[in-house]
C-alpha positions in Angstrom: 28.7 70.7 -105.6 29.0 70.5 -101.9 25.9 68.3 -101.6 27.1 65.8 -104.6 29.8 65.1 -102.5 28.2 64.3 -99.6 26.4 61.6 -101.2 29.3 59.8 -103.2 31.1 60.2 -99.3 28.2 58.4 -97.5 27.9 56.3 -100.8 31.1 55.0 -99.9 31.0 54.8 -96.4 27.8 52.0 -97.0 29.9 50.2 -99.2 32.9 50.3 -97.2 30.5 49.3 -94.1 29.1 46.3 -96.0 31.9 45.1 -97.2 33.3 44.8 -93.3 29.9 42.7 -92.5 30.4 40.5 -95.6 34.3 40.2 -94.9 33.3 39.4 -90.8 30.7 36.8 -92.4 33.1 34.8 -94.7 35.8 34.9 -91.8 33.4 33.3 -89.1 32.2 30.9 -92.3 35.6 30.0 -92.9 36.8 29.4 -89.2 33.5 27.8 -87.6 31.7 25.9 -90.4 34.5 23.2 -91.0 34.5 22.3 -86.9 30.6 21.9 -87.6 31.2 19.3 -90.9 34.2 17.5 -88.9 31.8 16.9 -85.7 28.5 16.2 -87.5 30.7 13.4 -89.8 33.0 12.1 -87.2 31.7 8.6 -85.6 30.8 8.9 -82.1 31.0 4.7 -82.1 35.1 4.5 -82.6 36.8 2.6 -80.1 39.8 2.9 -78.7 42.2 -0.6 -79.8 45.3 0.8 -79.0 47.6 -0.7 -76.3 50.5 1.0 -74.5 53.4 1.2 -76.3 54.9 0.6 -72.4 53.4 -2.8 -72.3 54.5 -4.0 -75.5 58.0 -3.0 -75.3 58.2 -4.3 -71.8 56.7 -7.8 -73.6 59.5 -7.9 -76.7 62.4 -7.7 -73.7 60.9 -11.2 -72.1 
């Protein structure tokens, strides 16, 4: 009986152990692979229009 026990233990202590790796694997999935999709589809060609918002203001008041 002894020895049945044993096995359902380490039985359990594999699944416990893979479910750790899988959990690990979906956390770093979840927290790394939208920074990859937002730099591989963001334009490296955007320029920057925008003007101070010191100049203009110091432009209304003349």
């Amino acid at each position: 009986m002894n020895s049945n026990s044993q096995s359902a233990n380490s039985a359990d202590t594999y699944s416990q152990r893979l479910a750790d790796i899988v959990g690990t694997a979906i956390a770093l999935l979840t927290l790394t692979l939208p920074v990859f999709v937002i730099a591989h589809y963001s334009s490296t060609n955007v320029q920057n229009n925008q003007q101070p918002l010191i100049q203009n203001l110091q432009e209304s008041k003349d």
